[in-house]
PAMAR-558948 format. One record per atom (N, C-alpha, C): residue number from 1; atom name; x, y, z. Coordinates in Angstrom, 3 decimals, m for minus. Example, Ala and Ser with C-alpha at 12.3 -4.5 7.8 and 13.67 -1.06 7.14 Angstrom:
REM residues 2
+-----+------+----------+----------+----------+
!   n ! atom !        X !        Y !        Z !
+-----+------+----------+----------+----------+
!   1 !    N !   13.190 !   m5.690 !    7.800 !
!   1 !   CA !   12.300 !   m4.500 !    7.800 !
!   1 !    C !   13.200 !   m3.300 !    7.800 !
!   2 !    N !   12.850 !   m2.250 !    7.080 !
!   2 !   CA !   13.670 !   m1.060 !    7.140 !
!   2 !    C !   12.900 !    0.030 !    7.870 !
+-----+------+----------+----------+----------+
REM end
This chain:
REM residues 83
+-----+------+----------+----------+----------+
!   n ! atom !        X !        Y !        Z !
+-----+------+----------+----------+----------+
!   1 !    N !  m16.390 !    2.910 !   m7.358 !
!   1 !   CA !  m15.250 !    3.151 !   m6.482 !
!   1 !    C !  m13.976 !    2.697 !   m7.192 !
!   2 !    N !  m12.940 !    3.546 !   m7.401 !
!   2 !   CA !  m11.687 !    3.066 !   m7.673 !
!   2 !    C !  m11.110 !    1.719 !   m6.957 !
!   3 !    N !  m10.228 !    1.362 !   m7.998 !
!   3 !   CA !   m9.994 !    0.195 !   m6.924 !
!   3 !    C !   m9.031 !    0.410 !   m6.319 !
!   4 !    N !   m8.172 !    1.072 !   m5.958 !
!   4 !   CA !   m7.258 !    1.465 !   m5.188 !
!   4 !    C !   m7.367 !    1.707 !   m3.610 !
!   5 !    N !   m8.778 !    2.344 !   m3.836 !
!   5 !   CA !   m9.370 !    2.563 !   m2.748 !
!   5 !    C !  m10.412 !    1.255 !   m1.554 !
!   6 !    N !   m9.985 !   m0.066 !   m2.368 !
!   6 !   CA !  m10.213 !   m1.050 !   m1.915 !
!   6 !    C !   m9.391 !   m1.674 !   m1.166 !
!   7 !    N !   m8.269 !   m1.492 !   m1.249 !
!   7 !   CA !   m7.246 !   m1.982 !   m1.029 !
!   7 !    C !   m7.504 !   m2.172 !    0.754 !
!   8 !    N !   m6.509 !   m3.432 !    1.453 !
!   8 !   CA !   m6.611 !   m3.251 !    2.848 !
!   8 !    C !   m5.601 !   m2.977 !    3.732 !
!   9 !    N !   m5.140 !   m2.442 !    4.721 !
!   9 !   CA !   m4.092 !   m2.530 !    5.393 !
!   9 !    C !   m4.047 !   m2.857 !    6.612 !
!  10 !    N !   m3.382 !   m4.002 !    6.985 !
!  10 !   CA !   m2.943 !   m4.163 !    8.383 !
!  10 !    C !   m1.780 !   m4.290 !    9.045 !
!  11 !    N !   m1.293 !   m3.269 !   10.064 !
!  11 !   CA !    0.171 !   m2.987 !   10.622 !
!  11 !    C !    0.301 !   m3.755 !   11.777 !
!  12 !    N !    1.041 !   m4.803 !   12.240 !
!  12 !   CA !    1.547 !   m5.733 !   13.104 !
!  12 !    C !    2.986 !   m5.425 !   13.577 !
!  13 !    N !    3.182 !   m4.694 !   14.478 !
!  13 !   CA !    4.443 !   m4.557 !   14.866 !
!  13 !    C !    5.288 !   m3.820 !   13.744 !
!  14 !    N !    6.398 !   m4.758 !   13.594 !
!  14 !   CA !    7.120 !   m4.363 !   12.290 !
!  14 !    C !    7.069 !   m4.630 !   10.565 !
!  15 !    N !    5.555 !   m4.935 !   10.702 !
!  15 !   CA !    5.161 !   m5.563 !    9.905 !
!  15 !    C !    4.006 !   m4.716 !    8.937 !
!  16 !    N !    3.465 !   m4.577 !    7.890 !
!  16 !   CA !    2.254 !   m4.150 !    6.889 !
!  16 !    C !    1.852 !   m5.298 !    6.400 !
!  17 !    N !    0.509 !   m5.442 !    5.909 !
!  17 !   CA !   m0.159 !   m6.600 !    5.109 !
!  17 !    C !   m0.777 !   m6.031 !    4.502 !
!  18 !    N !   m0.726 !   m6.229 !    3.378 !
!  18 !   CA !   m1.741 !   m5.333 !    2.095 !
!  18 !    C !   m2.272 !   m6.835 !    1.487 !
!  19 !    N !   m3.301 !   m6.262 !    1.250 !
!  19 !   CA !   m4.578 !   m6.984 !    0.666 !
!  19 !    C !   m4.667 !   m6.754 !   m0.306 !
!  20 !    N !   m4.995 !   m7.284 !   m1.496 !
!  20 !   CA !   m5.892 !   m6.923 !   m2.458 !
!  20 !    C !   m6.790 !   m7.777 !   m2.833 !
!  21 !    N !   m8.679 !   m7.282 !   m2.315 !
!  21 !   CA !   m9.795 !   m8.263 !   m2.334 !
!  21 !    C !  m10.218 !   m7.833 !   m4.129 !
!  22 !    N !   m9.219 !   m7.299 !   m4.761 !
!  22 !   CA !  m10.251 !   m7.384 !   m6.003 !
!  22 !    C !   m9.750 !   m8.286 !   m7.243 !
!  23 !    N !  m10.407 !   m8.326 !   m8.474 !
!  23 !   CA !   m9.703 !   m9.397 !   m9.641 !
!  23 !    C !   m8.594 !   m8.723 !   m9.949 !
!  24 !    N !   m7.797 !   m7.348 !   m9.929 !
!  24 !   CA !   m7.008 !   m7.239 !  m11.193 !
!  24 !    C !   m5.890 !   m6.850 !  m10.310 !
!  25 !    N !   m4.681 !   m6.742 !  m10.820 !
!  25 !   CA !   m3.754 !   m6.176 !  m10.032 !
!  25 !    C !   m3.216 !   m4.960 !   m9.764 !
!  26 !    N !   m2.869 !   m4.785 !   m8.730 !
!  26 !   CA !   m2.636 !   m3.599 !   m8.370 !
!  26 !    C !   m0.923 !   m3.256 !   m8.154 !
!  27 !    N !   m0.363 !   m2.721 !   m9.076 !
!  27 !   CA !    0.898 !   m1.963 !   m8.898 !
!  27 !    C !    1.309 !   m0.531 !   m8.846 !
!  28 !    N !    1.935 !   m0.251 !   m7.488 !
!  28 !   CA !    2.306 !    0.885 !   m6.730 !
!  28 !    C !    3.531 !    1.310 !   m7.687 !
!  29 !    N !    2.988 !    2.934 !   m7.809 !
!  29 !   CA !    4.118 !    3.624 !   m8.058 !
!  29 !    C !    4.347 !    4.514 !   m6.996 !
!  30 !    N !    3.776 !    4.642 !   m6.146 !
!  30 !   CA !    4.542 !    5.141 !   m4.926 !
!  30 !    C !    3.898 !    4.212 !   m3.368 !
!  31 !    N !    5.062 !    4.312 !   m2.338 !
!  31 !   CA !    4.196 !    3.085 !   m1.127 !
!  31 !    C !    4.693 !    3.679 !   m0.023 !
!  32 !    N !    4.225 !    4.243 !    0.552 !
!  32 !   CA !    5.072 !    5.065 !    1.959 !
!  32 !    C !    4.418 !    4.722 !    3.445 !
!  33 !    N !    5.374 !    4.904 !    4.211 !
!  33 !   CA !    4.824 !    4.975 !    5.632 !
!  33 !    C !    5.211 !    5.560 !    6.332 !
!  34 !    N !    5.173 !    6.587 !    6.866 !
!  34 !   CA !    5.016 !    7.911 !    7.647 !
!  34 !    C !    6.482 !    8.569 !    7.104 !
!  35 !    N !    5.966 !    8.695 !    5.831 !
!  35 !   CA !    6.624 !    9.554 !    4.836 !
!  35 !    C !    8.400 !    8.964 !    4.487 !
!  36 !    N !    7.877 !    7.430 !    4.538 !
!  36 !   CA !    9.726 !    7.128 !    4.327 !
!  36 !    C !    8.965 !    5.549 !    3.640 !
!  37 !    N !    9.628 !    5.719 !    2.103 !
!  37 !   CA !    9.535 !    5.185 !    1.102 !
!  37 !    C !    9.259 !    3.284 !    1.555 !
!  38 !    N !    8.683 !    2.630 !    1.390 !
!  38 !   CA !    8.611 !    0.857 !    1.103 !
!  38 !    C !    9.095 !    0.674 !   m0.390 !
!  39 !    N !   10.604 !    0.529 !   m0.643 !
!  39 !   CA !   10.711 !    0.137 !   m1.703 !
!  39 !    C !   10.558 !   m1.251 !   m2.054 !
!  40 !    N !   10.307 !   m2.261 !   m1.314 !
!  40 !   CA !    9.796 !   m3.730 !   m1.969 !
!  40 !    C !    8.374 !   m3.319 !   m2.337 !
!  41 !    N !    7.766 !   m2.805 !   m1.981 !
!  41 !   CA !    6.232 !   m2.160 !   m2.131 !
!  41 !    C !    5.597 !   m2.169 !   m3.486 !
!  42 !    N !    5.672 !   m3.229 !   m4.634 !
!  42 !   CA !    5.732 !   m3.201 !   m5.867 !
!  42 !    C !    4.278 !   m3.270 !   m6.581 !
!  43 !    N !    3.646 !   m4.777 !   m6.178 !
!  43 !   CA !    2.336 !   m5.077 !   m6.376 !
!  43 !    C !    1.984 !   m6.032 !   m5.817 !
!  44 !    N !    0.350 !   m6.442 !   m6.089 !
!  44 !   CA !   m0.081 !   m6.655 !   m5.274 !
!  44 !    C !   m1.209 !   m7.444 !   m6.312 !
!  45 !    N !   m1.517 !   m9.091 !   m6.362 !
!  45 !   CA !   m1.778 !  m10.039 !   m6.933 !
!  45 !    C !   m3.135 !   m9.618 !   m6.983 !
!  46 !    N !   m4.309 !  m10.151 !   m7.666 !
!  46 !   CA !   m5.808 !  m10.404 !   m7.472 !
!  46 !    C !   m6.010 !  m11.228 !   m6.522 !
!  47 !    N !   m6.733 !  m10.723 !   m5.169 !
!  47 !   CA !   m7.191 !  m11.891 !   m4.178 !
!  47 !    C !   m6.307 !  m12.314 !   m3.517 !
!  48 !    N !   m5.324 !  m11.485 !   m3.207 !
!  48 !   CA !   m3.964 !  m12.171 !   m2.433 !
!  48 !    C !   m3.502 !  m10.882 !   m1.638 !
!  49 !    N !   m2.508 !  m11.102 !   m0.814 !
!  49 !   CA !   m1.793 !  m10.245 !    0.042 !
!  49 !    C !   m0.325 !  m10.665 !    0.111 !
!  50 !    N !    0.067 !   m9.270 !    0.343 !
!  50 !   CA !    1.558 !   m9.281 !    0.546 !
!  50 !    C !    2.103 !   m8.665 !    1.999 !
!  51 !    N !    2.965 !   m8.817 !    2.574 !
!  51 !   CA !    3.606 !   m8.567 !    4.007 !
!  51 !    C !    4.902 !   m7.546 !    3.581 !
!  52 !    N !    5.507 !   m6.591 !    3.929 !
!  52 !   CA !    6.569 !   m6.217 !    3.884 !
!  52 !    C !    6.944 !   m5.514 !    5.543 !
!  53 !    N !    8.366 !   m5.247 !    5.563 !
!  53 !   CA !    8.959 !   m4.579 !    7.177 !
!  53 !    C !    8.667 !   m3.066 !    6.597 !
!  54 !    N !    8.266 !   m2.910 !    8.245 !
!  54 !   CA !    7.718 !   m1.554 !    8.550 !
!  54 !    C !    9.479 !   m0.894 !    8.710 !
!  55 !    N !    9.447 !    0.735 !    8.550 !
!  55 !   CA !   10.731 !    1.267 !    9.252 !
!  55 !    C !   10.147 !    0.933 !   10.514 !
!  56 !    N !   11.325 !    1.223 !   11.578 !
!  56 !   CA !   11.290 !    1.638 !   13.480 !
!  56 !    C !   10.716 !    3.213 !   13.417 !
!  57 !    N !    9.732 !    2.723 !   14.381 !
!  57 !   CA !    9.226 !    4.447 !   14.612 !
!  57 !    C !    8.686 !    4.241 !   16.520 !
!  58 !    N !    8.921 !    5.157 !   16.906 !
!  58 !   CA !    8.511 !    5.059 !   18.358 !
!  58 !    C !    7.293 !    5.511 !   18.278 !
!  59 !    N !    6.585 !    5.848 !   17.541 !
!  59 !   CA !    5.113 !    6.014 !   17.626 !
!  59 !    C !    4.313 !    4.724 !   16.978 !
!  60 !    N !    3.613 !    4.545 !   17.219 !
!  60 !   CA !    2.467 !    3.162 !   16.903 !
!  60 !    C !    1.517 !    3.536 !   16.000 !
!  61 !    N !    1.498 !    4.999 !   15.469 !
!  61 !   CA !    0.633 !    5.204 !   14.045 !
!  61 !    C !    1.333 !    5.552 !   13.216 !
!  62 !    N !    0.577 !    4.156 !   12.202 !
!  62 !   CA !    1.684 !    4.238 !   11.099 !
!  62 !    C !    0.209 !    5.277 !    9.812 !
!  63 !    N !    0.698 !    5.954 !    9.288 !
!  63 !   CA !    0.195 !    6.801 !    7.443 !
!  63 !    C !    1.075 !    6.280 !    6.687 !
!  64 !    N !   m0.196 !    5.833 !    6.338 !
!  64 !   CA !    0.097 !    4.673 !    4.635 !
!  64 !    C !   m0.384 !    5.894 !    3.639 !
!  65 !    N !    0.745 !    6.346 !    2.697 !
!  65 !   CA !    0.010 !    6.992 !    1.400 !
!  65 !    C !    0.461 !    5.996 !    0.671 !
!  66 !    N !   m0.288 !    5.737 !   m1.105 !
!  66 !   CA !    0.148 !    4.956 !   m1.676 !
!  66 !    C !   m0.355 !    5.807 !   m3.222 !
!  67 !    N !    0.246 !    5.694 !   m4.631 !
!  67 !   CA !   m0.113 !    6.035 !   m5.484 !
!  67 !    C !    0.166 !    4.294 !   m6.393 !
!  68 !    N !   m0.994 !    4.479 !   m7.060 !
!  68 !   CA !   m0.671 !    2.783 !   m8.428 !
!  68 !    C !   m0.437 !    3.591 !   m9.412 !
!  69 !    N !    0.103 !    2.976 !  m10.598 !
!  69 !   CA !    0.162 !    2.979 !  m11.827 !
!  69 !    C !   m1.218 !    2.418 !  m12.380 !
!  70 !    N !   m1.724 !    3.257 !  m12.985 !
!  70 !   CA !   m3.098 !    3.402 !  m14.003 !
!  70 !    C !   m2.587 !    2.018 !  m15.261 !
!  71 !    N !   m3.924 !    2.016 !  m16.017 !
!  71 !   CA !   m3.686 !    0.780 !  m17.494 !
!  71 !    C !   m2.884 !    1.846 !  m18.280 !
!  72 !    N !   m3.088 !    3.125 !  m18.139 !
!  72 !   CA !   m2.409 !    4.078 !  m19.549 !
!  72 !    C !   m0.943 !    4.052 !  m19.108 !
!  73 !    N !   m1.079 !    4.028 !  m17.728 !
!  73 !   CA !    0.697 !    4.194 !  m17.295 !
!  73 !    C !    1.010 !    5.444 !  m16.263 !
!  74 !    N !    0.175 !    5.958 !  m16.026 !
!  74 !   CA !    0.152 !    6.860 !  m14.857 !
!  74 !    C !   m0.217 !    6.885 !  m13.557 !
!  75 !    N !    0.137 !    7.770 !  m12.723 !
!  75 !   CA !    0.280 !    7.084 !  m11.438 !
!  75 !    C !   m1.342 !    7.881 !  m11.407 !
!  76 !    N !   m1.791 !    7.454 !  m10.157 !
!  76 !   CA !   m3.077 !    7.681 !   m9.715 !
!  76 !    C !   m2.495 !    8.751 !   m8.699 !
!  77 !    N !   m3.900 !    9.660 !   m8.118 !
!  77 !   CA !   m3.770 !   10.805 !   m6.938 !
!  77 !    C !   m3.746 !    9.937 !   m5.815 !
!  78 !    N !   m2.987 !   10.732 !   m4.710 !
!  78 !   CA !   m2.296 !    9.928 !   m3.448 !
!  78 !    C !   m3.386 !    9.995 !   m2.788 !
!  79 !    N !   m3.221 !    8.240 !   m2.328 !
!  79 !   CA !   m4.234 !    8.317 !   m1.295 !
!  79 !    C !   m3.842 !    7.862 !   m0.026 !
!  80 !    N !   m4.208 !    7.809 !    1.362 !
!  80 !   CA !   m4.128 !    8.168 !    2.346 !
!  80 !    C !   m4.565 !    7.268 !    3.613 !
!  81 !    N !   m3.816 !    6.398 !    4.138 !
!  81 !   CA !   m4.964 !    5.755 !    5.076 !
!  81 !    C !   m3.927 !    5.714 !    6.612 !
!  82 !    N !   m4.871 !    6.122 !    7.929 !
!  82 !   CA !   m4.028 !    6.059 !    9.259 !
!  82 !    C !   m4.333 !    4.958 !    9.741 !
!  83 !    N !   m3.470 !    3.833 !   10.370 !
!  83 !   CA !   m3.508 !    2.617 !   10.996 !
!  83 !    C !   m3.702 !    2.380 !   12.260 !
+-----+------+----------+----------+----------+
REM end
């Protein structure tokens, strides 16, 4: 399994928590939520989590797409998760 696809998400109000349960790190080249950019959205430690602010949306489901940057330097295919 990629590890990208490990990754965790939890949405609290105005809030995201990303996880990352694996050793290596994970840095986003793209971080979205219902299609409007997280630019603090950078990376994401081994075994640690990060919090960033959600936009305002009057709906309560948030779509997380996210693409990382690969070891060669390329971004990975978008992946997709509903909260």
């Amino acid at each position: 399994m990629r590890l990208i696809k490990k990754i965790i998400f939890n949405a609290d109000g105005s809030e995201i928590k990303v996880t990352n349960p694996t050793g290596f790190y994970i840095t986003f080249y793209k971080f979205k939520v219902n299609d409007r950019d997280i630019k603090e959205a950078t990376m994401v430690a081994p075994k640690s989590s990060v919090t960033f602010s959600l936009p305002k949306d009057e709906d309560n489901t948030r779509i997380v797409t996210w693409q990382a940057i690969t070891d060669s330097g390329s971004p990975t295919t978008v992946e997709k998760k509903i909260l």
